[in-house]
C-alpha positions in Angstrom: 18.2 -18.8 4.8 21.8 -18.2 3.1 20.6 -14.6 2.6 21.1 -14.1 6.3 23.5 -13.9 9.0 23.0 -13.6 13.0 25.4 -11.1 15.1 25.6 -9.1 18.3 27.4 -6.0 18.4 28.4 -4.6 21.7 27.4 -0.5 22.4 29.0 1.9 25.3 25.1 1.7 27.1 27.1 -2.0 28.6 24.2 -4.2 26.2 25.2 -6.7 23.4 22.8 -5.9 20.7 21.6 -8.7 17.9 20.2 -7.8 14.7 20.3 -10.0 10.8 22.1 -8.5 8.4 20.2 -9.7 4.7 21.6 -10.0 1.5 19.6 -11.1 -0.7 20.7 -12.8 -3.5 17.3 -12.4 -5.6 16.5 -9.2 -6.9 12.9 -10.1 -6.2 12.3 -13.4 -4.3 11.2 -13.4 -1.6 9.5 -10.0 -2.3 9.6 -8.7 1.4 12.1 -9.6 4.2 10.5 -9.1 8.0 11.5 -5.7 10.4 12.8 -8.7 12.9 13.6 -12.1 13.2 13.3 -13.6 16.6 13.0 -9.7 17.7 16.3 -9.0 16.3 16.4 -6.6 13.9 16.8 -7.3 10.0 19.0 -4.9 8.4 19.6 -4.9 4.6 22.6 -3.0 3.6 23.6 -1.8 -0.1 25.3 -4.4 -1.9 28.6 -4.1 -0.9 32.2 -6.5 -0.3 33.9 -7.5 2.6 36.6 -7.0 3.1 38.0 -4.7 0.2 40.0 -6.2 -1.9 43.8 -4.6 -1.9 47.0 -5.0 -3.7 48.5 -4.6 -0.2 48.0 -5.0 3.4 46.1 -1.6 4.6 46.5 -0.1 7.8 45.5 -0.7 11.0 41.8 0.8 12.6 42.9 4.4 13.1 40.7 4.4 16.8 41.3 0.6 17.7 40.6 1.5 21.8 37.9 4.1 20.8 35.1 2.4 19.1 32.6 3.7 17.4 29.0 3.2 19.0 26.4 3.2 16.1 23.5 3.0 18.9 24.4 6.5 20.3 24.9 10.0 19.1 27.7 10.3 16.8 29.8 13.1 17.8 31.1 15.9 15.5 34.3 14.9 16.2 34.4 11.5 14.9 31.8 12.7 11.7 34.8 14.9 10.7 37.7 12.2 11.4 35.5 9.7 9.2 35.6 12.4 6.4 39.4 13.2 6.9 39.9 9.4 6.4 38.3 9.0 4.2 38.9 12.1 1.6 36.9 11.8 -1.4 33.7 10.7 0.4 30.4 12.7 0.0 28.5 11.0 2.7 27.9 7.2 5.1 25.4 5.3 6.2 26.4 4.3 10.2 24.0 1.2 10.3 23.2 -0.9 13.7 24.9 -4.1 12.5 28.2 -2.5 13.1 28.4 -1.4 9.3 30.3 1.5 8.0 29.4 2.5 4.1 31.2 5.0 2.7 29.2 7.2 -0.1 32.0 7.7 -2.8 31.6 9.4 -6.3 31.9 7.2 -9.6 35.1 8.6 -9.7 36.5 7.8 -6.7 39.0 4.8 -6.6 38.4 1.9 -4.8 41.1 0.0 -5.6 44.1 2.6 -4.0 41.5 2.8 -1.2 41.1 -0.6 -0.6 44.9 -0.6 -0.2 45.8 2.6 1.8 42.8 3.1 4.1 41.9 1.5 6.9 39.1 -1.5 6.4 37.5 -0.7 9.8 37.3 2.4 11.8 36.4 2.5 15.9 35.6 -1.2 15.4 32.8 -0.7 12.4 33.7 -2.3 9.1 34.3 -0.9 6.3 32.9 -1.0 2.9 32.1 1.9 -0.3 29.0 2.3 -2.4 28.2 4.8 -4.8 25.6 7.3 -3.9 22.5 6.2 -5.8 19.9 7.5 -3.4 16.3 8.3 -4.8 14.5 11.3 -3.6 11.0 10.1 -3.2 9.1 12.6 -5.2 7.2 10.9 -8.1 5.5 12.4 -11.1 2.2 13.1 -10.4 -0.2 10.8 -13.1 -3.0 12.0 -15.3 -6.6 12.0 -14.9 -6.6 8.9 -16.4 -4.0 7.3 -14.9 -5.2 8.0 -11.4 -8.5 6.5 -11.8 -7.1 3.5 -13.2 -4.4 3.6 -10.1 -7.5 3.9 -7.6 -9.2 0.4 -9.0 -6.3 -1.2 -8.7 -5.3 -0.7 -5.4 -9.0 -1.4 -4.0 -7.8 -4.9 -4.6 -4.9 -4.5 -2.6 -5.6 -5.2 0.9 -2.3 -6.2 2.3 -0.5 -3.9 0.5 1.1 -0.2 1.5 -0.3 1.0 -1.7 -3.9 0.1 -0.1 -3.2 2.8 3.6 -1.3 5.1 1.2 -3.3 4.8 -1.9 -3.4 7.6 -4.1 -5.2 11.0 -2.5 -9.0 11.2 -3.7 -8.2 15.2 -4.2 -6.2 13.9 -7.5 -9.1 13.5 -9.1 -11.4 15.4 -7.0 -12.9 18.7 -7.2 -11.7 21.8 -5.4 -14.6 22.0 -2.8 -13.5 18.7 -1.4 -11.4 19.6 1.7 -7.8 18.3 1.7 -6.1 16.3 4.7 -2.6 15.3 5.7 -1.2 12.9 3.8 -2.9 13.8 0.7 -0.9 15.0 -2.5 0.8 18.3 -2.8 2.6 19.0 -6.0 4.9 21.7 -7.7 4.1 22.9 -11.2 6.6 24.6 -13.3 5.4 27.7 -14.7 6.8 26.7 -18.1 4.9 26.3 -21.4 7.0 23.8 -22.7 7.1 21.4 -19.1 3.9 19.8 -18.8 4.9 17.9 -15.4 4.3 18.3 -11.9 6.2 16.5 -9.4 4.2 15.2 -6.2 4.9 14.5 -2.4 2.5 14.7 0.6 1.3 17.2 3.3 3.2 16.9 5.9 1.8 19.0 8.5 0.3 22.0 9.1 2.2 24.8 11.7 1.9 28.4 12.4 4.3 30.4 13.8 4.9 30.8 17.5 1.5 32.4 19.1 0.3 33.6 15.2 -2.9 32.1 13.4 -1.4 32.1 10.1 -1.0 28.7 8.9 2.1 27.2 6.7 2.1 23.9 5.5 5.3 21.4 4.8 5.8 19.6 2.1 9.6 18.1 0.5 12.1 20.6 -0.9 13.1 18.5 -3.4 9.6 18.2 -5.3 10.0 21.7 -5.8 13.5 21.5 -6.9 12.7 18.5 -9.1 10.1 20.6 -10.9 12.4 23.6 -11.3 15.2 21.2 -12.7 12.9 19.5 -15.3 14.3 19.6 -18.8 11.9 20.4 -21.5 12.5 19.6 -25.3 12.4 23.2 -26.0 14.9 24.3 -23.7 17.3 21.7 -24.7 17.1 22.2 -28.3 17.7 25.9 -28.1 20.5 25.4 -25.5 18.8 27.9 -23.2 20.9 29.3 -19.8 22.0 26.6 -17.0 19.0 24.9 -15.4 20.7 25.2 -12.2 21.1 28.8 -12.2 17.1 28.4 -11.9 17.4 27.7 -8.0 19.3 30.9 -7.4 16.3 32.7 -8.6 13.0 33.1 -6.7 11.4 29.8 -6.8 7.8 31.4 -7.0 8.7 32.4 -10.6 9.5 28.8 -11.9 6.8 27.0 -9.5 3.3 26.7 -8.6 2.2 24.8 -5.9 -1.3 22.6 -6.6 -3.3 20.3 -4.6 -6.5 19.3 -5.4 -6.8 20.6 -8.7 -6.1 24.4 -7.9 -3.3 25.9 -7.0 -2.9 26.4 -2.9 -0.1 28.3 -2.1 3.0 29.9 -2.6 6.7 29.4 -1.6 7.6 31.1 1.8 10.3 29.6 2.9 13.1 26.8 2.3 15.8 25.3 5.0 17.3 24.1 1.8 18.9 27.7 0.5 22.1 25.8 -0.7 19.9 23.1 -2.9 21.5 21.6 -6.0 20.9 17.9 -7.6 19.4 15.8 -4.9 20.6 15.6 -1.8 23.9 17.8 -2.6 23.1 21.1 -0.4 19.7 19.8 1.2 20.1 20.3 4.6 16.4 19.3 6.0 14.1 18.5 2.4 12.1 20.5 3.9 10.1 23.8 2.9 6.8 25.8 3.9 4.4 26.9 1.9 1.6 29.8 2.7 -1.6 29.1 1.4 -3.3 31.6 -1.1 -6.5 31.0 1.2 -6.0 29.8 4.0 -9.3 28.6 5.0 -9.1 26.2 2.0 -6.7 24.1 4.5 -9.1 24.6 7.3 -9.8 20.6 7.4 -5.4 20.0 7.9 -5.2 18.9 11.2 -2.6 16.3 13.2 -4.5 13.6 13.9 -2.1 12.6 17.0 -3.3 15.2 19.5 -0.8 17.1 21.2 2.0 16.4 18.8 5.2 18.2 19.1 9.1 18.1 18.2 11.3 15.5 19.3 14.3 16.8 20.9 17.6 16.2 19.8 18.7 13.7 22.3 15.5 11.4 21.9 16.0 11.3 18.0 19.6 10.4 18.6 18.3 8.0 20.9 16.2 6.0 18.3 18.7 3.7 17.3 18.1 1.8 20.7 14.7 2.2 20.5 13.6 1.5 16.6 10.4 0.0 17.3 8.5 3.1 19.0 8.7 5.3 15.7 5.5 5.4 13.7 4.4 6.7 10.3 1.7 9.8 10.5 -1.5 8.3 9.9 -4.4 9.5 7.6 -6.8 11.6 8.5 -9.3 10.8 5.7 -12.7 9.7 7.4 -13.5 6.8 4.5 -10.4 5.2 5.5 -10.3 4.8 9.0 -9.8 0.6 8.6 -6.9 1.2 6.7 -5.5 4.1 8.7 -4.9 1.8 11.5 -2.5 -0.2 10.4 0.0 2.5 10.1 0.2 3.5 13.5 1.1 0.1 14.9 5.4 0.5 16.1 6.0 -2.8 13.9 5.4 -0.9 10.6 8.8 1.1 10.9 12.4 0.4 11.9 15.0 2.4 12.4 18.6 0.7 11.2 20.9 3.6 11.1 21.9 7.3 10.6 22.5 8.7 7.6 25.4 11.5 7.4 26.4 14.1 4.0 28.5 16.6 3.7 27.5 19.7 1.9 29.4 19.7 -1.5 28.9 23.4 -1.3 31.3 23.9 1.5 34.8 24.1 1.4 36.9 21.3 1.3 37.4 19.8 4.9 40.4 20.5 7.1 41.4 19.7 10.2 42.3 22.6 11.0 38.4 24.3 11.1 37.5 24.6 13.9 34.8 21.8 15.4 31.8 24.3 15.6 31.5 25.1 12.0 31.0 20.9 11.3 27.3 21.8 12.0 26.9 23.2 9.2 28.9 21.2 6.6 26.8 17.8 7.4 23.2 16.8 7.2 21.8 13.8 9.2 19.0 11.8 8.0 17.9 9.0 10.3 17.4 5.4 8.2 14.0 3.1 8.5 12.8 0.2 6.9 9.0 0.1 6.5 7.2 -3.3 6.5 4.9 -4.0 4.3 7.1 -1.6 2.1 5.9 1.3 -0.1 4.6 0.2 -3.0 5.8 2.1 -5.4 8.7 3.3 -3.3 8.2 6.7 -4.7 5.7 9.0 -4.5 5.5 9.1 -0.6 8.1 12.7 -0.1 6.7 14.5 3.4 5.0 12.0 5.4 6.0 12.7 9.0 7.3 10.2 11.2 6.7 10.5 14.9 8.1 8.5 18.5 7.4 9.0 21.9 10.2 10.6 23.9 11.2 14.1 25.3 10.1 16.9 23.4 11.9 20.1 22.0 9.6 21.6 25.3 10.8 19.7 27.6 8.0 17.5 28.0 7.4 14.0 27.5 4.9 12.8 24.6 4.7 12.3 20.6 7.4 14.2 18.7 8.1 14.4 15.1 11.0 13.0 14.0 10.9 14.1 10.1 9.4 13.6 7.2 10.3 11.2 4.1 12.6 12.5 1.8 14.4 9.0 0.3 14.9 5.4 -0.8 18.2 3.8 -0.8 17.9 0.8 -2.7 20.4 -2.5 -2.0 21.1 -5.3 -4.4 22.9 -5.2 -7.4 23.1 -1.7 -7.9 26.8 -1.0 -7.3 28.1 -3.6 -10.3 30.4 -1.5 -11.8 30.5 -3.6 -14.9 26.7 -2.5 -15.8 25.9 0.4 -17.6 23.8 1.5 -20.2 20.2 0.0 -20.2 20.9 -3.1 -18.0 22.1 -0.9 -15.0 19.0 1.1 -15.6 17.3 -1.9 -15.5 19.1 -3.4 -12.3 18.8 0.2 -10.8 14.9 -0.1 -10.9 14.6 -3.6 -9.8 17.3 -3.2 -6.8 15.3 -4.5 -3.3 14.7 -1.6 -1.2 17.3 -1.5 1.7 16.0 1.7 3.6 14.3 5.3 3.9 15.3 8.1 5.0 14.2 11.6 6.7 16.3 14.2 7.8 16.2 16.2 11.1 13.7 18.7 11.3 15.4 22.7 11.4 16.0 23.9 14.5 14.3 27.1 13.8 10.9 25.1 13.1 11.6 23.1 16.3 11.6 26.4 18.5 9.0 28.9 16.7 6.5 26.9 15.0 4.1 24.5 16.6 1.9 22.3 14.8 -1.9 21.7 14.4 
């Protein structure tokens, strides 16, 4: 109970607002903390301190009679002022308890922060953590490993691991069909990289009134795969790994599922990708089967599913309890498919905003327009029970009710998972080596994240 505190935050909509924040002060015990208390939300923020700690008396809230209102859509405007202000930072996480954090690099100092910049902004407070997101890709296991994995989680019943268990085409044979959900991994082409990284199909889509299917799956298992070091390369000091994503991704990956290779790369919405998430945009990328009746058997299985719009995924900060995790469309799990579709299994505690490192450095003087393309939004979700592991789980779509990119109102996607931002102990500077490995891996999960679906996919490609 000392983990928690009670508050209500006020928004422009005229509505006081309650919502826990939790920090827990166990890395492990208890092992999950509820979505809500009292129907309040729980949020549980990155370890952070309040208020920084200065060697003298900062400056006042730069927008003390303009507050900020984390429940509504975050104008461009005030995304660039909050990067102006804060010059150095690579990113925030806007959360619904009134909580600004401010991604900063390991370089960055907090101390001549702390003392010359403001400790709120528009009314949110202020606090800095280092960017240790994880992208949720996971390295796919062995033959052996997966059939051991399998057993294990039949005894799981309450578990996420039990609805999300690993995919039967792991193992399975190539004339078993594949479904949404299921595992879809990149393989480098190297001889000397033996790994292939894994995420999920997301969905299947074709291209405005065309039959010819794509499906989407995560940038960044790709880009993971393309990035691997092998021992070879090392030793021999072979050319930049990075300079590897410049090239045609086709000749450094191979896309698998189900034990045979499915497809090919046909396009990214990440073109400016570099280590996770610097450049990624939307983690998100389609691939064009080799045949595409082998993904006959991909369907939605939310019938007539579309895109939300803009405004109703801007919108889901006031209404965290309608979005819902894509369920599985395996027939010999129908009893644990169910589960997953219910609102309480998902809710959404903030908004997620990073700049592209890419870009050049951020003025004032550009003109407003051109902030579109600098920043990436992800919205931010806690999932209850949570994933277990939390990796492994890159492209599962989330969906809501609301208005569509049509115009009409129904089931829209929202995005697909792409990360896990872990809370607790992870921003102790005075770790390092194998105990802040160790703290790094233990850290409580504080939230996902997806990012907004591409425009262009929201206009031309409709799903199935």
């Amino acid at each position: 109970m000392w983990d928690v505190e009670y508050h209500t935050t006020h928004s422009t909509d005229g509505n006081d607002h309650s919502c826990w924040t939790c920090t827990p002060s166990e890395p492990e015990d208890p092992k999950n903390f509820p979505l809500t208390i009292s129907l309040a939300a729980v949020v549980i923020p990155v370890e952070y301190q309040w208020p920084p700690v200065g060697g003298v008396h900062p400056p006042p809230d730069p927008r003390p009679s303009v507050l900020v209102d984390y429940a509504n859509v975050l104008p461009l405007e005030v995304i660039r002022d909050i990067f102006l202000t804060f010059e150095g930072s690579i990113g925030f996480y806007l959360l619904i308890n009134g909580l600004l954090q401010i991604i900063v690099p390991e370089t960055f100092d907090r101390k001549w922060a702390s003392s010359h910049l403001p400790h709120k902004f528009g009314g949110l407070k202020i606090s800095y953590i280092n960017q240790t997101l994880e992208p949720t890709a996971t390295l796919s296991p062995s033959k052996t490993k997966t059939v051991k994995t399998q057993g294990s989680h039949a005894t799981q019943n309450s578990s996420r691991g039990s609805i999300f268990r690993p995919s039967r085409t792991s193992i399975a044979s190539s004339s078993q069909p594949l479904c949404i959900n299921d595992f879809i991994e990149a393989k480098s082409k190297s001889s000397h990289k033996k790994e292939r990284f894994s995420g999920r199909i997301g969905l299947k889509v074709a291209r405005g009134g065309d039959s010819e299917p794509y499906l989407i799956m995560s940038t960044h298992v790709i880009t993971e795969a393309i990035l691997a070091k092998s021992q070879l390369s090392e030793f021999l000091g072979r050319r930049d790994r990075f300079e590897k994503l410049d090239d045609e991704w086709n000749d450094h990956v191979e896309i698998w599922a189900g034990n045979e290779r499915i497809g090919t790369i046909h396009q990214t919405f990440d073109q400016e990708a570099e280590t996770y998430p610097n450049g990624f945009k939307h983690d998100m990328t389609l691939i064009k089967p080799i045949n595409p009746s082998s993904i006959n058997d991909i369907t939605t299985p939310i019938q007539d599913l579309g895109w939300l719009s803009r405004s109703s995924w801007h919108a889901l900060r006031q209404q965290s309890s309608s979005v819902k995790l894509l369920p599985l469309t395996d027939s010999h799990r129908p009893a644990k498919t169910l589960k997953c579709s219910t609102p309480s299994q998902v809710l959404v505690v903030g908004e997620g905003i990073f700049l592209n490192q890419k870009a050049a450095q951020p003025t004032r003087d550009q003109d407003i327009s051109t902030w579109k393309d600098l920043v990436s939004r992800a919205v931010l979700y806690r999932v209850f029970p949570d994933f277990d592991p939390p990796t492994g789980y890159s492209g599962i779509a989330l969906y809501a009710q609301g208005m569509r990119e049509d115009g009409t109102e129904g089931p829209g996607v929202v995005g697909f998972q792409s990360f896990v931002q872990r809370s607790g102990h992870v921003q102790n500077f005075e770790m390092d080596g194998g105990a802040l490995d160790k703290r790094l891996k233990l850290g409580r999960v504080a939230f996902y994240g997806a990012f907004e679906v591409p425009d262009e996919v929201k206009r031309d490609y409709r799903i199935l």
